[in-house]
C-alpha positions as semicolon CSV with decimal commas, in nm:
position;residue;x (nm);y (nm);z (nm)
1;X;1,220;1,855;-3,627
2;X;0,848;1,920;-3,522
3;X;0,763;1,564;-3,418
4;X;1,137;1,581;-3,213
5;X;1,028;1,886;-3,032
6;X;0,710;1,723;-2,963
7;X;0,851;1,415;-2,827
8;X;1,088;1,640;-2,576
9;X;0,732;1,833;-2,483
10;X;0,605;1,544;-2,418
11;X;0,915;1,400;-2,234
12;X;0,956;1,734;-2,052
13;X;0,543;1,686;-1,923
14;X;0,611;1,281;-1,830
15;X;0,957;1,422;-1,597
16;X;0,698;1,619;-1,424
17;X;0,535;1,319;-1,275
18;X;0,742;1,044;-1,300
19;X;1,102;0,945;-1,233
20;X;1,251;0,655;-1,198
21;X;1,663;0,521;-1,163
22;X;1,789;0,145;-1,026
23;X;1,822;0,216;-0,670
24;X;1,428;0,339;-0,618
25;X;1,271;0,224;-0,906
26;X;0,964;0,394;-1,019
27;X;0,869;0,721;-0,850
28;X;0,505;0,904;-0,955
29;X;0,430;1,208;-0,770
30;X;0,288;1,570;-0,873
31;X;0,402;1,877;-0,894
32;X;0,232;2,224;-0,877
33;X;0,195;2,513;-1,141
34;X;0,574;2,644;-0,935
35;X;0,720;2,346;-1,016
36;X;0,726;2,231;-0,662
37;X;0,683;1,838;-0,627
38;X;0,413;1,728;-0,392
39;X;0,528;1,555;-0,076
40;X;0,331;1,276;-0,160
41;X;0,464;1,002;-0,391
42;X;0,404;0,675;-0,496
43;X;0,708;0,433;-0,547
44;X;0,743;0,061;-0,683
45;X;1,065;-0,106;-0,675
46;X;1,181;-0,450;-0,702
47;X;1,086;-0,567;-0,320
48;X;0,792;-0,291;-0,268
49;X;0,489;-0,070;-0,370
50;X;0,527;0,219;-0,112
51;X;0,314;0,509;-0,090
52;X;0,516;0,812;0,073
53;X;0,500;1,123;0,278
54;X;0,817;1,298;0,177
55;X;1,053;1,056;0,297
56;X;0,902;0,821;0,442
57;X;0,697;0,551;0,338
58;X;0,358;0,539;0,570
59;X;0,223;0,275;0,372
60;X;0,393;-0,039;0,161
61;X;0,307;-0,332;0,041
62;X;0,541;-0,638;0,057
63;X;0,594;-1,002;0,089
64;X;0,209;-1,039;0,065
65;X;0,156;-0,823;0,344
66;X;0,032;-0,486;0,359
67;X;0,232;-0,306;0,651
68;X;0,050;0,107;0,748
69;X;0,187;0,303;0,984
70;X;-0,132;0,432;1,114
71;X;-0,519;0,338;0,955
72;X;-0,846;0,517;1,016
73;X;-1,128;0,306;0,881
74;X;-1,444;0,459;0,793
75;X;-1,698;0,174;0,721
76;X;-1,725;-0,130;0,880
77;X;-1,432;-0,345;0,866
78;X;-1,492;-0,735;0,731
79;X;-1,219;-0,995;0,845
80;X;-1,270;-1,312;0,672
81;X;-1,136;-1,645;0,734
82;X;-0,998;-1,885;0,470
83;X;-1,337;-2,080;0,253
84;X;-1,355;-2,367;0,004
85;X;-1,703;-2,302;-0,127
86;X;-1,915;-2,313;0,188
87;X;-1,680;-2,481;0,452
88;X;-1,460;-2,244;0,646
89;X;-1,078;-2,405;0,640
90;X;-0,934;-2,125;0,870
91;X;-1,136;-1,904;1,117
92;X;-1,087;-1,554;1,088
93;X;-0,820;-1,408;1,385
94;X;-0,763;-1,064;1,449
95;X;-0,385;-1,018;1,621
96;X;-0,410;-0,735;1,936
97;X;-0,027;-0,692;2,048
98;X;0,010;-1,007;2,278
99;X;-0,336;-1,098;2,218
100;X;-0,574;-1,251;1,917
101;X;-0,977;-1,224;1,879
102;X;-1,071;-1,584;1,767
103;X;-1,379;-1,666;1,565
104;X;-1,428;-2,028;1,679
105;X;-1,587;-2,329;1,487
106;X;-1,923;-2,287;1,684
107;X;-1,906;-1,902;1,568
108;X;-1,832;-1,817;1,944
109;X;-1,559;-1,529;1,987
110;X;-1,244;-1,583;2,212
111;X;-0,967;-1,330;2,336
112;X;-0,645;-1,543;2,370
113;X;-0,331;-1,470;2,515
114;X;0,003;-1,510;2,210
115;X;0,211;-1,501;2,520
C-alpha cells in the first residue's frame, strides 16, 4: 500500500504540470502554490510544438517553419544563406511584406520588389 500511495503522490505532483488527451496532445504548464495554472503553456501535438498565452498560441513551430506572432530580438540577428563547405549555394534573403533584402553573389545588397 505505501509504494501505491506513493505512486498516486507522485501522479497527483506530475497532473500539476502536465496533461495531455488526443485532441491537444501534450500540455506542460505550471501552476502556483493556489493551485491556479499559469497562463503560459507549452503544447506538442501531432502537427505542432506551440508555446501559448492562455489560449492562444503566440509562437509554433510547424512544417519546418517557425511562425511568432510578434519577436523582439536582443542581439544581433545572423541570416545565413545555404553553404557546401566554403561555396555559398543560396544567398541569404530576408522577405519585407512585398519586398526581399538580397545578398547578391558579389556580396552587394539589393531591395527587390515580390510584386
Amino acid at each position: 500500500n505505501l509504494v501505491l500511495v506513493q505512486h498516486l503522490l507522485l501522479l497527483n505532483q506530475y497532473n500539476q504540470y502536465f496533461s495531455f488527451d488526443s485532441q491537444n496532445g501534450l500540455c506542460v504548464s505550471a501552476r502556483d502554490t493556489n493551485g491556479n495554472q499559469s497562463k503560459f503553456s507549452t503544447t506538442l501535438s501531432n502537427t505542432q510544438l506551440a508555446f501559448n498565452e492562455g489560449d492562444e498560441a503566440i509562437a509554433y513551430i510547424s512544417g519546418n517553419k517557425m511562425h511568432i506572432k510578434e519577436a523582439e530580438v536582443e542581439s544581433p540577428l545572423t541570416v545565413t544563406g545555404k553553404y557546401s563547405g566554403e561555396t555559398m549555394l543560396q544567398a541569404p534573403i530576408i522577405n519585407l511584406g512585398n519586398f526581399s533584402l538580397v545578398v547578391e553573389n558579389n556580396g552587394s545588397l539589393s531591395i527587390v520588389s515580390n510584386l
